[in-house]
Biopython code that builds the backbone (N, CA, C, O; Angstrom):
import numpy as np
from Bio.PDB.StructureBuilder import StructureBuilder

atoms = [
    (1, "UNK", "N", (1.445, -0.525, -18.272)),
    (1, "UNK", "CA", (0.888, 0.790, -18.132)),
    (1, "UNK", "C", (1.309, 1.344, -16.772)),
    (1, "UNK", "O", (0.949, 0.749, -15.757)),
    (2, "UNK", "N", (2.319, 2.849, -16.669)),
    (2, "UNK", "CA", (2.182, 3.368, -15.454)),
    (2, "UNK", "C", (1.578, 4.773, -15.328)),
    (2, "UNK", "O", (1.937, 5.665, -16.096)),
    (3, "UNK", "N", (0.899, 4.929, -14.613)),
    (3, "UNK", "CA", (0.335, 6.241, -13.957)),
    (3, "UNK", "C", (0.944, 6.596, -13.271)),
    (3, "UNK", "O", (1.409, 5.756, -12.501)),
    (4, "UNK", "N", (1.439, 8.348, -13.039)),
    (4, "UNK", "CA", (2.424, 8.783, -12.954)),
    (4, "UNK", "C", (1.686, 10.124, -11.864)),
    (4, "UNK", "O", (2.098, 11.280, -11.957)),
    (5, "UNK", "N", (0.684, 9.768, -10.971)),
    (5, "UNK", "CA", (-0.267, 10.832, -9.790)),
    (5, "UNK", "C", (0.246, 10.739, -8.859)),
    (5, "UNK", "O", (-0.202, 11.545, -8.044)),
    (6, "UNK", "N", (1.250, 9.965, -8.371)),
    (6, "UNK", "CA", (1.720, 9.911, -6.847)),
    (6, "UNK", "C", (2.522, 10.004, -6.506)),
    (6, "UNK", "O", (3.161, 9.918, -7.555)),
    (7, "UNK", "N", (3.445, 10.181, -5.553)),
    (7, "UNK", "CA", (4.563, 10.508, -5.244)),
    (7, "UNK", "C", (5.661, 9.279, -4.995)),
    (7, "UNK", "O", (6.871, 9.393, -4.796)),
    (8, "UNK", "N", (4.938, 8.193, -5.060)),
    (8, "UNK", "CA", (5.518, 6.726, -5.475)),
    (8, "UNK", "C", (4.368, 5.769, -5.750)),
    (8, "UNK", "O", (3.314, 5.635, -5.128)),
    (9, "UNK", "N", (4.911, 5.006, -7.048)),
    (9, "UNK", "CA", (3.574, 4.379, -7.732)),
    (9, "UNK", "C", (4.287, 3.281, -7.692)),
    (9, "UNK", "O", (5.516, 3.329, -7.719)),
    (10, "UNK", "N", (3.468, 1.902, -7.607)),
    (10, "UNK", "CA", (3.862, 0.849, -8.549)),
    (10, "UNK", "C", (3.196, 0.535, -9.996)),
    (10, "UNK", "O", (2.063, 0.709, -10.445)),
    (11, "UNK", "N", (4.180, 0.093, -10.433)),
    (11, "UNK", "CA", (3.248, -0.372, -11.810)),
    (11, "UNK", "C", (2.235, -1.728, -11.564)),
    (11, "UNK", "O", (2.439, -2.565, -10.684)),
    (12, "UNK", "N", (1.168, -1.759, -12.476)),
    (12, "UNK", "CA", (0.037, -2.853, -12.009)),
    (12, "UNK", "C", (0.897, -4.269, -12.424)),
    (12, "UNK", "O", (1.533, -4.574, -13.433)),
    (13, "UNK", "N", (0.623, -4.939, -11.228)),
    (13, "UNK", "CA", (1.284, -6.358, -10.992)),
    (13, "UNK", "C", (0.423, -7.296, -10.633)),
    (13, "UNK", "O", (-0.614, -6.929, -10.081)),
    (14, "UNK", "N", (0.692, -8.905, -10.898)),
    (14, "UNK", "CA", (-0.265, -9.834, -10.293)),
    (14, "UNK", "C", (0.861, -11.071, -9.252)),
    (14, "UNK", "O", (0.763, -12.249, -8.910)),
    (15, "UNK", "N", (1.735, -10.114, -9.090)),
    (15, "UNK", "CA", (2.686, -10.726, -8.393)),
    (15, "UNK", "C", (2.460, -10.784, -6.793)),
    (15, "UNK", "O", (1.316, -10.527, -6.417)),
    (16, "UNK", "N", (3.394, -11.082, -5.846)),
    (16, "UNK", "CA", (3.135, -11.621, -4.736)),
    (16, "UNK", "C", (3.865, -10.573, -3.486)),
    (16, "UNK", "O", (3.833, -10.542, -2.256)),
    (17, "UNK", "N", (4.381, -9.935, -4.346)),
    (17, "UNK", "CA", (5.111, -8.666, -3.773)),
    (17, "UNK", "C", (5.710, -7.708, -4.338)),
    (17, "UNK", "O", (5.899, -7.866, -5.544)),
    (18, "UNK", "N", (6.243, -6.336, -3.674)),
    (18, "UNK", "CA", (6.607, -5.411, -4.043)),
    (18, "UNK", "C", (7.092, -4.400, -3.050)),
    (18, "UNK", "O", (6.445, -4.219, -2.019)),
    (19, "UNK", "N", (8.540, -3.518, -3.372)),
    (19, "UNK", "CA", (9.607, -3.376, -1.869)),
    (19, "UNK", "C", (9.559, -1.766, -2.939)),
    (19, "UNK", "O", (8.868, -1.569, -3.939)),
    (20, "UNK", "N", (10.218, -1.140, -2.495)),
    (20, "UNK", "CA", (10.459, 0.064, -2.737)),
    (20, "UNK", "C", (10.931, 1.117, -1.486)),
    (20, "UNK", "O", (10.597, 1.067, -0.302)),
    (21, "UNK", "N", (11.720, 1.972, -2.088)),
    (21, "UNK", "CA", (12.003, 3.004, -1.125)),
    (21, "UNK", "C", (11.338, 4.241, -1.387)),
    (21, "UNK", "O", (11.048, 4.318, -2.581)),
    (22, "UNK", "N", (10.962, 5.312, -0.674)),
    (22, "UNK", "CA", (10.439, 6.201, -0.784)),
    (22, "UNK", "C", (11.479, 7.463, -0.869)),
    (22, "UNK", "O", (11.091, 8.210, 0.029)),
    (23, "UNK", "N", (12.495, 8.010, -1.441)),
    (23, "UNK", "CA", (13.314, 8.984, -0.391)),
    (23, "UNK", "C", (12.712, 9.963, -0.042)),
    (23, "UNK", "O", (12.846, 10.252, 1.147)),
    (24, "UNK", "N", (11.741, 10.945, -0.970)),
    (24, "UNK", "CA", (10.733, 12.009, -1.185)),
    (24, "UNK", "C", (10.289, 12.083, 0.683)),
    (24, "UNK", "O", (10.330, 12.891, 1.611)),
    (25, "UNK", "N", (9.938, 10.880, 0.455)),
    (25, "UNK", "CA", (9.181, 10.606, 2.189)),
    (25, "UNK", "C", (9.860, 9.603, 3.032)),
    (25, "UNK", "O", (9.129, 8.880, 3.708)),
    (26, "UNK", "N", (11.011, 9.457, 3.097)),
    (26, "UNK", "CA", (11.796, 8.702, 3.722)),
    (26, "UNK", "C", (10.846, 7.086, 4.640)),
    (26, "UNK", "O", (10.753, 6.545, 5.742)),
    (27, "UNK", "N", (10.414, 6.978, 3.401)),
    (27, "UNK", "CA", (9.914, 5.505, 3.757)),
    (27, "UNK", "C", (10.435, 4.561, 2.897)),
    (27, "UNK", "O", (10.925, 4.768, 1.787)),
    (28, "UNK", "N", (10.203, 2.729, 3.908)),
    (28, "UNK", "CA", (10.953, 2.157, 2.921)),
    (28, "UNK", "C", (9.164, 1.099, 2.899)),
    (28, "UNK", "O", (8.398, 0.953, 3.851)),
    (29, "UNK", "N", (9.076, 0.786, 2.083)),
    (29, "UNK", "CA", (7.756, 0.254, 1.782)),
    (29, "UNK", "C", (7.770, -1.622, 1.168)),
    (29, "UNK", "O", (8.190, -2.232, 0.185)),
    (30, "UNK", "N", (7.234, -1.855, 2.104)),
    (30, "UNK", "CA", (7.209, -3.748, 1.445)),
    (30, "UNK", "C", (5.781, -4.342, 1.660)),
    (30, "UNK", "O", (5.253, -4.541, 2.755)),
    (31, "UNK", "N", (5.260, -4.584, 0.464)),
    (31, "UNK", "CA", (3.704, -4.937, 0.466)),
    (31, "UNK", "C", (3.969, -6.761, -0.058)),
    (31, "UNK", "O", (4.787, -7.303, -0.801)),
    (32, "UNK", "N", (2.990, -7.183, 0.647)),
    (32, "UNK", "CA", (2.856, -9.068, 0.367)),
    (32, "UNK", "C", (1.377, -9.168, 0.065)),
    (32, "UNK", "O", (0.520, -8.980, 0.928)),
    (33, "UNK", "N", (1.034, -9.560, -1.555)),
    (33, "UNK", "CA", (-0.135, -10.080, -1.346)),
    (33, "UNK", "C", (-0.302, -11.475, -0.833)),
    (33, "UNK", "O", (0.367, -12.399, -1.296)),
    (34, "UNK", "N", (-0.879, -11.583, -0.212)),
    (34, "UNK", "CA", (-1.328, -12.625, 0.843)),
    (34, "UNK", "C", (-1.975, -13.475, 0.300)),
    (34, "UNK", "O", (-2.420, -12.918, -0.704)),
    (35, "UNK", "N", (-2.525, -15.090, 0.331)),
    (35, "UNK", "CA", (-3.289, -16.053, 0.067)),
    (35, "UNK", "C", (-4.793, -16.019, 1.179)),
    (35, "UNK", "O", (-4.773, -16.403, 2.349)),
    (36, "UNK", "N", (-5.871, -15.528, 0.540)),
    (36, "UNK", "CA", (-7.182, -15.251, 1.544)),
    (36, "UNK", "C", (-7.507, -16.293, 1.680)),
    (36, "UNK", "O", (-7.369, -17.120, 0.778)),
    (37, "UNK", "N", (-8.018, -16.571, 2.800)),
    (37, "UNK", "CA", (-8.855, -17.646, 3.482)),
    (37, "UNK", "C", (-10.487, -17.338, 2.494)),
    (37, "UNK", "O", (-11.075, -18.289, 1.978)),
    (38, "UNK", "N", (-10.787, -16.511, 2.429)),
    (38, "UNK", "CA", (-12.373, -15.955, 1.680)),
    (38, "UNK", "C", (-12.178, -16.035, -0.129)),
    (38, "UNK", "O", (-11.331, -15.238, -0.532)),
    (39, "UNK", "N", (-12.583, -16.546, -0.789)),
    (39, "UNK", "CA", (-13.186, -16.097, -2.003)),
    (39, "UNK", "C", (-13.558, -14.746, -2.269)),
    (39, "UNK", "O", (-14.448, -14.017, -1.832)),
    (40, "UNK", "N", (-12.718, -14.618, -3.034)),
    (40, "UNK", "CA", (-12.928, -13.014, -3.507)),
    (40, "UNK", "C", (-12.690, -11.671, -2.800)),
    (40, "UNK", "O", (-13.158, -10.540, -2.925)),
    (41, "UNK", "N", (-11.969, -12.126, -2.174)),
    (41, "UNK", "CA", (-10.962, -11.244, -0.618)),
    (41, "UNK", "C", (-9.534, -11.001, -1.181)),
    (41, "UNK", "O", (-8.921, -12.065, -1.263)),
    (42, "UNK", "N", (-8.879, -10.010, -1.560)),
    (42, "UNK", "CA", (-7.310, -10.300, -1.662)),
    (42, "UNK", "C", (-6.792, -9.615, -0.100)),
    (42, "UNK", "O", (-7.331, -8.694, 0.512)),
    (43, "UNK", "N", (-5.910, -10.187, 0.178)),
    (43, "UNK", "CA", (-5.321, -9.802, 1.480)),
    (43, "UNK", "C", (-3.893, -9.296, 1.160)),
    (43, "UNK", "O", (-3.057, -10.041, 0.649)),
    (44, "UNK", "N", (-3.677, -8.183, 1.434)),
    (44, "UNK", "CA", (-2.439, -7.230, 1.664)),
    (44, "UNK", "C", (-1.502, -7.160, 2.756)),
    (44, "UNK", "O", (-1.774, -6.164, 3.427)),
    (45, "UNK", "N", (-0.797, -7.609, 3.090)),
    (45, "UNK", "CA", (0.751, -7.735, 4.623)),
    (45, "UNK", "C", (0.990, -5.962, 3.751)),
    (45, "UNK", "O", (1.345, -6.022, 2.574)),
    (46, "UNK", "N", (0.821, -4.771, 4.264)),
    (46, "UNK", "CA", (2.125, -3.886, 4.336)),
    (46, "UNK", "C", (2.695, -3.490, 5.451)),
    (46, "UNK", "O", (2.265, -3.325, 6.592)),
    (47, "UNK", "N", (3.939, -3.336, 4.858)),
    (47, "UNK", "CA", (4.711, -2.947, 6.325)),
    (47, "UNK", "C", (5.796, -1.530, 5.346)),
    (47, "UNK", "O", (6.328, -1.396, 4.245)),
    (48, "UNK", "N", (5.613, -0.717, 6.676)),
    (48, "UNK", "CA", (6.165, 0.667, 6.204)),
    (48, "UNK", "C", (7.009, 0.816, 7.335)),
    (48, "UNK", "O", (6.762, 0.577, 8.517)),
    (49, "UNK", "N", (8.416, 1.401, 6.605)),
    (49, "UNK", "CA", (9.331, 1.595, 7.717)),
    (49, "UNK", "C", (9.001, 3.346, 7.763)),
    (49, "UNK", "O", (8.433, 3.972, 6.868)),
    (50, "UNK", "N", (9.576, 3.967, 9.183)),
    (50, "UNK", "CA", (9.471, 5.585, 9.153)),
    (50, "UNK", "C", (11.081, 5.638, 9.200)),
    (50, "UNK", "O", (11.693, 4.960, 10.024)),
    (51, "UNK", "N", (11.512, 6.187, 8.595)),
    (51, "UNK", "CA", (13.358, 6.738, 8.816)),
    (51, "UNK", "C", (13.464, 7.946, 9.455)),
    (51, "UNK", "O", (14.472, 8.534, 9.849)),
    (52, "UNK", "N", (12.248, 8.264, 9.513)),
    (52, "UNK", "CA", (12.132, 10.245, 10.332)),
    (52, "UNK", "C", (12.016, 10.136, 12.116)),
    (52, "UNK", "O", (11.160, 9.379, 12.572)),
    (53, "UNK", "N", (12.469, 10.533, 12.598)),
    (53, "UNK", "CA", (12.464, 10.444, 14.046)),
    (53, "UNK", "C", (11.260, 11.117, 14.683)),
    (53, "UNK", "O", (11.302, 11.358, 15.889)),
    (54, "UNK", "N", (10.050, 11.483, 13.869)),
    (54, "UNK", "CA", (8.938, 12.119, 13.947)),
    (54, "UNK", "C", (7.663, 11.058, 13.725)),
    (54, "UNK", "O", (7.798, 10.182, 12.871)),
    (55, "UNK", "N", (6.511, 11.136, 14.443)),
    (55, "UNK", "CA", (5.714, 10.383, 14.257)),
    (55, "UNK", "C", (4.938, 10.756, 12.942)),
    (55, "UNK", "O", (4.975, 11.964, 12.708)),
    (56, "UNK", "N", (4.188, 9.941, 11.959)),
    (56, "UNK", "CA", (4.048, 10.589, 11.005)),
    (56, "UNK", "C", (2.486, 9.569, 10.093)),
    (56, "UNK", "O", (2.455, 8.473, 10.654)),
    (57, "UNK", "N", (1.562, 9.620, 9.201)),
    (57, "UNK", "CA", (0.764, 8.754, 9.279)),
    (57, "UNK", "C", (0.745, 8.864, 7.264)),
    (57, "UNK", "O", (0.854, 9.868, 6.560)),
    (58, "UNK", "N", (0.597, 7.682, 6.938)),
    (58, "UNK", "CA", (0.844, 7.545, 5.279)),
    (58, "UNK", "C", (-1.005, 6.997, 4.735)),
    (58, "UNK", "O", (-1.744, 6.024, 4.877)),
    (59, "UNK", "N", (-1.017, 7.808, 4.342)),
    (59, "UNK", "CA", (-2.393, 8.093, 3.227)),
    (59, "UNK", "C", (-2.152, 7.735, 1.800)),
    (59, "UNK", "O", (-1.490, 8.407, 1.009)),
    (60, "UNK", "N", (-2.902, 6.335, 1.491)),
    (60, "UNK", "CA", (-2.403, 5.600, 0.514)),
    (60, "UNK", "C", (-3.192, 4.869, -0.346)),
    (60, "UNK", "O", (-4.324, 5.320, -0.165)),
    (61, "UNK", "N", (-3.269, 3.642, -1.520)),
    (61, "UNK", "CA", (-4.079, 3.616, -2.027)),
    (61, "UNK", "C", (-3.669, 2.256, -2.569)),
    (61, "UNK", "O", (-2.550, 2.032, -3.031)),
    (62, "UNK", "N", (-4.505, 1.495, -2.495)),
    (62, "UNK", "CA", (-4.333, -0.263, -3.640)),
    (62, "UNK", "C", (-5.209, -0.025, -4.741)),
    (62, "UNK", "O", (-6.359, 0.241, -4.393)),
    (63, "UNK", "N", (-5.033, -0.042, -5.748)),
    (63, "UNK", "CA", (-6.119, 0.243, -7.236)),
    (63, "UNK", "C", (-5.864, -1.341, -7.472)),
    (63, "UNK", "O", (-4.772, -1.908, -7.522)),
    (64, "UNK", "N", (-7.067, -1.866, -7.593)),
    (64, "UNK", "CA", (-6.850, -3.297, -8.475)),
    (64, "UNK", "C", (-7.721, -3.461, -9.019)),
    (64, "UNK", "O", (-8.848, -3.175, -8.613)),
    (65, "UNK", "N", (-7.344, -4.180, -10.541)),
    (65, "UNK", "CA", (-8.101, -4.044, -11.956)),
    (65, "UNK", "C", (-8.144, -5.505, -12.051)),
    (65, "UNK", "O", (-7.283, -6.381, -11.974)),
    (66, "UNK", "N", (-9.872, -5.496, -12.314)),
    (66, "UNK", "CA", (-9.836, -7.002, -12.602)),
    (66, "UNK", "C", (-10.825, -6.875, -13.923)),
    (66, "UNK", "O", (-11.173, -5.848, -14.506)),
    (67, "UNK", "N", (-11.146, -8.171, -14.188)),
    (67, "UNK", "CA", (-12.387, -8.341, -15.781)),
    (67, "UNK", "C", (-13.686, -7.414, -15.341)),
    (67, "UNK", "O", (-14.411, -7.046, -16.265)),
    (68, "UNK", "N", (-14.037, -7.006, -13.973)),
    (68, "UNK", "CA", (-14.957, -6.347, -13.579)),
    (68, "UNK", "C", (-14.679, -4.740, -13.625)),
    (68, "UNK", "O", (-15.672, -4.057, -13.876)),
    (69, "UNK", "N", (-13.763, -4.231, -13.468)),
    (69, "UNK", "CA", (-13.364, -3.070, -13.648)),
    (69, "UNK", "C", (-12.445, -2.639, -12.918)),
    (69, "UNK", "O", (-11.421, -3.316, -13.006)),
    (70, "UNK", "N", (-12.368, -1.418, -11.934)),
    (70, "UNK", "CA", (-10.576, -0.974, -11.029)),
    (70, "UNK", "C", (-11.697, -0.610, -9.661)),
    (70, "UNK", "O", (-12.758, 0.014, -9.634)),
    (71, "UNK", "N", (-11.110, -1.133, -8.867)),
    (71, "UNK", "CA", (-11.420, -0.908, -7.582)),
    (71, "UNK", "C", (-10.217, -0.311, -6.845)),
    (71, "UNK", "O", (-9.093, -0.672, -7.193)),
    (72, "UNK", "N", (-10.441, 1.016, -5.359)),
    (72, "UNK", "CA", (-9.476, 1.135, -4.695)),
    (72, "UNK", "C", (-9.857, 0.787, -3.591)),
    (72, "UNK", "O", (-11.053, 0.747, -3.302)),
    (73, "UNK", "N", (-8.833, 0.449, -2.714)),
    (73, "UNK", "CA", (-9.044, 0.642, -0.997)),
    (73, "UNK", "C", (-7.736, 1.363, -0.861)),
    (73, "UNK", "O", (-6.665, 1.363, -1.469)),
    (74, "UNK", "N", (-8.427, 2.195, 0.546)),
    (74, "UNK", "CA", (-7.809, 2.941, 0.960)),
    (74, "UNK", "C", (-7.208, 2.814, 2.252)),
    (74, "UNK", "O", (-7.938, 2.780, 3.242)),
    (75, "UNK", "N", (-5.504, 2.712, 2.403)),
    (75, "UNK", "CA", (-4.722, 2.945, 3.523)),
    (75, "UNK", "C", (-4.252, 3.570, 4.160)),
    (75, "UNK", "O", (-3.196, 3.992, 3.688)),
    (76, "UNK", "N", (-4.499, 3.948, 5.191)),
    (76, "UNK", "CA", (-4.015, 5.025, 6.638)),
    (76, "UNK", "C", (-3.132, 3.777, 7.353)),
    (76, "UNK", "O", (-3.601, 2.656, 7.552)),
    (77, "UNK", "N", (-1.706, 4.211, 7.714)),
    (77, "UNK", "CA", (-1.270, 3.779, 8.335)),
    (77, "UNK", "C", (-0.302, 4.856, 9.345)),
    (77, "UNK", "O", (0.496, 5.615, 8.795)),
    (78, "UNK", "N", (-0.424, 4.846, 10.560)),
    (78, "UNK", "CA", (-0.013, 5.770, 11.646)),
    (78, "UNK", "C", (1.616, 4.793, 11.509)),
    (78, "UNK", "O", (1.617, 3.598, 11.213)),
    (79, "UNK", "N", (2.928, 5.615, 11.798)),
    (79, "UNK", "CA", (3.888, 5.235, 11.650)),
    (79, "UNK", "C", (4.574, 5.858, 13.243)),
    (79, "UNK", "O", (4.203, 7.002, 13.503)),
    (80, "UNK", "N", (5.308, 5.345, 14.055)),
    (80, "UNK", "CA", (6.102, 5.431, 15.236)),
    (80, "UNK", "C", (7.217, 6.026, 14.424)),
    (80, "UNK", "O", (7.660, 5.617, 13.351)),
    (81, "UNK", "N", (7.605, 7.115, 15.167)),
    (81, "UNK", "CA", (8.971, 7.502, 15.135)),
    (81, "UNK", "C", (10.667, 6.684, 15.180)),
    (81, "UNK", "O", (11.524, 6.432, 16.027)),
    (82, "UNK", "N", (10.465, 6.503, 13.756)),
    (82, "UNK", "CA", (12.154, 5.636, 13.305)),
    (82, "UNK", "C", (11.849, 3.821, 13.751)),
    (82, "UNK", "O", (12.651, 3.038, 14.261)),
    (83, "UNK", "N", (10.805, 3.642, 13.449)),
    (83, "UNK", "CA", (10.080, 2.272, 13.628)),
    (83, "UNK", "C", (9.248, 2.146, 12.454)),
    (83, "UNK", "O", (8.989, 2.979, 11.585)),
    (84, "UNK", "N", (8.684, 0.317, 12.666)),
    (84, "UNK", "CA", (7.835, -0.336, 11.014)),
    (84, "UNK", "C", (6.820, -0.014, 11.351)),
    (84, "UNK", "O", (6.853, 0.171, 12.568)),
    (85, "UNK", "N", (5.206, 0.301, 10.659)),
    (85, "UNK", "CA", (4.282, -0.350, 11.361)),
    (85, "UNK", "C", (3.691, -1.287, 10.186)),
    (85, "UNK", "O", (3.696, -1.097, 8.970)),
    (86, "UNK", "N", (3.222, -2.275, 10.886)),
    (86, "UNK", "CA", (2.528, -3.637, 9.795)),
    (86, "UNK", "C", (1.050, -3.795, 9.638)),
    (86, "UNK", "O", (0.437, -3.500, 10.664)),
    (87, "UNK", "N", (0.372, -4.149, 8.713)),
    (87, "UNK", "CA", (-1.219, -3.952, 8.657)),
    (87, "UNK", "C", (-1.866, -4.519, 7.662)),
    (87, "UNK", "O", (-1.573, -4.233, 6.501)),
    (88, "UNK", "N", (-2.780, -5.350, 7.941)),
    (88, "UNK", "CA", (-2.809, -6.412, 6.633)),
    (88, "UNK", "C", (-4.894, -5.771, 6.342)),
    (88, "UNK", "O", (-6.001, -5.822, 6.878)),
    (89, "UNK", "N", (-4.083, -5.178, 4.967)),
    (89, "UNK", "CA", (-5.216, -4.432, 4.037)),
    (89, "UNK", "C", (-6.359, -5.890, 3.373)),
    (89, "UNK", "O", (-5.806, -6.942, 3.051)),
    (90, "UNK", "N", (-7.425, -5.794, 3.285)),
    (90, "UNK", "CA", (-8.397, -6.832, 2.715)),
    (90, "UNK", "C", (-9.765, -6.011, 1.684)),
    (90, "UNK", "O", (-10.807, -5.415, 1.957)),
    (91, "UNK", "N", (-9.336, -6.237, 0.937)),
    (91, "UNK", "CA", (-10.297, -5.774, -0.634)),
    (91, "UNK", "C", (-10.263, -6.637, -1.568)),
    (91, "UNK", "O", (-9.436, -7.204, -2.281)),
    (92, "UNK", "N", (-11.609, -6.592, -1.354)),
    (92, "UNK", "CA", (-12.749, -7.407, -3.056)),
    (92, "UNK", "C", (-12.436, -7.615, -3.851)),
    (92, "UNK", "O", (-12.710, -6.572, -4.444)),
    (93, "UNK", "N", (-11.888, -8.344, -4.694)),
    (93, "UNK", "CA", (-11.502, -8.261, -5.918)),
    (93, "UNK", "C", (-11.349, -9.983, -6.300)),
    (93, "UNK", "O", (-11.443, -10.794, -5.379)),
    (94, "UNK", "N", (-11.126, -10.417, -7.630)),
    (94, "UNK", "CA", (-10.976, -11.944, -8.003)),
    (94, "UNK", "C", (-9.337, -11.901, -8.088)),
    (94, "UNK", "O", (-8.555, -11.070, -8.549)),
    (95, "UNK", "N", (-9.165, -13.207, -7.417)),
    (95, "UNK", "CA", (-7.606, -13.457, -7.233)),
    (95, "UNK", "C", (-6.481, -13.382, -8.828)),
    (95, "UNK", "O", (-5.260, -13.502, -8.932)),
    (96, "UNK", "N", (-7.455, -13.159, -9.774)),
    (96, "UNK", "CA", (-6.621, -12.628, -10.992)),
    (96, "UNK", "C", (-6.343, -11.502, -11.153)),
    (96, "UNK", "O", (-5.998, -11.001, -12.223)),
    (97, "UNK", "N", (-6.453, -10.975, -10.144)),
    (97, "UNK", "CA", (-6.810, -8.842, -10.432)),
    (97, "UNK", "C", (-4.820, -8.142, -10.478)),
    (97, "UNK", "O", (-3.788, -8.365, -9.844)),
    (98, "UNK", "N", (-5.104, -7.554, -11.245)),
    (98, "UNK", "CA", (-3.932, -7.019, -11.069)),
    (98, "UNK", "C", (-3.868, -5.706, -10.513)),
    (98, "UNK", "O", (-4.726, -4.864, -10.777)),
    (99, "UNK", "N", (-2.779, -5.455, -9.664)),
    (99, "UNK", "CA", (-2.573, -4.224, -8.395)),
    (99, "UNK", "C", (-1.549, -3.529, -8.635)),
    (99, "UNK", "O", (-0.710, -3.854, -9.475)),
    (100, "UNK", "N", (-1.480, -2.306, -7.805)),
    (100, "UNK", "CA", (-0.757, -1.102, -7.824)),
    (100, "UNK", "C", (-1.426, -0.333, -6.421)),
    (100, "UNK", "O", (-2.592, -0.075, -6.122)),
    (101, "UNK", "N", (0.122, -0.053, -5.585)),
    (101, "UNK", "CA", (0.346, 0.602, -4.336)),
    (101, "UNK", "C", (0.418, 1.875, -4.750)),
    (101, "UNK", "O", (1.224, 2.007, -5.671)),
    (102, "UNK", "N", (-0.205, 3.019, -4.365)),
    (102, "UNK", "CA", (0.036, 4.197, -4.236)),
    (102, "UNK", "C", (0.174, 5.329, -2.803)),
    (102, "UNK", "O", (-0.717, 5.483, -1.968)),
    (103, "UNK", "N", (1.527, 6.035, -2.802)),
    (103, "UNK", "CA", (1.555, 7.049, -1.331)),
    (103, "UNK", "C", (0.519, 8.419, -2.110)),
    (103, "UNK", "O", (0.764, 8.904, -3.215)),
    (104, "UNK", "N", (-0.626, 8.827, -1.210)),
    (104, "UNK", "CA", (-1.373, 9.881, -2.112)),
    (104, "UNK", "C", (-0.376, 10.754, -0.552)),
    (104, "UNK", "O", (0.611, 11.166, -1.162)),
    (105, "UNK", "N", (-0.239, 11.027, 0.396)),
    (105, "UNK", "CA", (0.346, 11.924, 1.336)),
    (105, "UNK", "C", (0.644, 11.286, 2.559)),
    (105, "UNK", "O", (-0.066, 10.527, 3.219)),
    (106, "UNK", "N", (1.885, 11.726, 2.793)),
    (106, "UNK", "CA", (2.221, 11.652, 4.055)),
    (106, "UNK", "C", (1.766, 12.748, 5.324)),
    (106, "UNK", "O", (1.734, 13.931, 4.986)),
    (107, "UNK", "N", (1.545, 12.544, 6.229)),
    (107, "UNK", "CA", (1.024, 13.445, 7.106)),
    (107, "UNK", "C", (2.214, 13.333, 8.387)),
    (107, "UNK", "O", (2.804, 12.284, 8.642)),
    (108, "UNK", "N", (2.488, 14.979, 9.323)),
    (108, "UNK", "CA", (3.579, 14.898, 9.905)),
    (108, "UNK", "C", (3.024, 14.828, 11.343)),
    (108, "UNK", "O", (3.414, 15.434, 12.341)),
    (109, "UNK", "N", (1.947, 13.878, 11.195)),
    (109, "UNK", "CA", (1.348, 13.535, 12.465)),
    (109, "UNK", "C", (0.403, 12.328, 12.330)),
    (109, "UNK", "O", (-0.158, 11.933, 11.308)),
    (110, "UNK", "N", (0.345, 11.819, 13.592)),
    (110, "UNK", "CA", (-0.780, 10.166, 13.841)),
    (110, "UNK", "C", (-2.334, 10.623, 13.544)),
    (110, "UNK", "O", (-3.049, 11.005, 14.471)),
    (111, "UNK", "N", (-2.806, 10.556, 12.186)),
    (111, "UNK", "CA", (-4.400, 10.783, 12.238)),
    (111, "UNK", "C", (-5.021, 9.529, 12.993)),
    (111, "UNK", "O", (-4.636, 8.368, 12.857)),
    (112, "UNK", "N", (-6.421, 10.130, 14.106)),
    (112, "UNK", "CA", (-7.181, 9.151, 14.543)),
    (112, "UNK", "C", (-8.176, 9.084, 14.212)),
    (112, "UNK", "O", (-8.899, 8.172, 14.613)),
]
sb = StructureBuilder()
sb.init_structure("model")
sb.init_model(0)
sb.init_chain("A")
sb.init_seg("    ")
for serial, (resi, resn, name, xyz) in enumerate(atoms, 1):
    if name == "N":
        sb.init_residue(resn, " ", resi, " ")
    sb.init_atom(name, np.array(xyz, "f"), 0.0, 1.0, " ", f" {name:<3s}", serial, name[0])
structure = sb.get_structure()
């Protein structure tokens, strides 16, 4: 199943990663689900490259569907001008849940 609301989606996965380029928003995007130390914690590594020589901040979204129903958390990540930034996301869910990254907007500035 893909949902088709964002300006780059993944399709729902129970895999261990997922890379993509953005061109729309000149990002290049690489998410790691992580092995949690906690029960019932999934842990997220993303790392977002900026290709724009402008500082810029990505407004984003993890949906993960488990036997309990779809949960999101939500990612703000402030991006340096033509640099990565890295940030390891942590949401609820049972380690069977299956996920999907979503960009809901890029912003052409660092929200604080």
């Amino acid at each position: 199943m893909i949902f088709l609301s964002g300006s780059i989606l993944a399709a729902p996965r129970n895999s261990g990663s997922f890379q993509t380029v953005d061109k729309a928003n000149s990002l290049e995007i690489n998410i790691v689900r992580k092995k949690g130390d906690v029960p019932g914690i999934l842990e997220f590594r993303i790392e977002i490259s900026n290709t724009k020589s402008s500082e810029r901040t990505v407004h984003g979204k993890i949906t993960i569907q488990d036997g309990s129903g779809q949960k999101e958390c939500t990612v703000y990540m402030p991006l340096p001008p033509s640099a990565n930034a890295v940030d390891t996301i942590r949401c609820q869910a049972s380690d069977s849940s299956y996920w999907q990254f979503e960009v809901i907007k890029v912003y052409d500035f660092i929200l604080e």
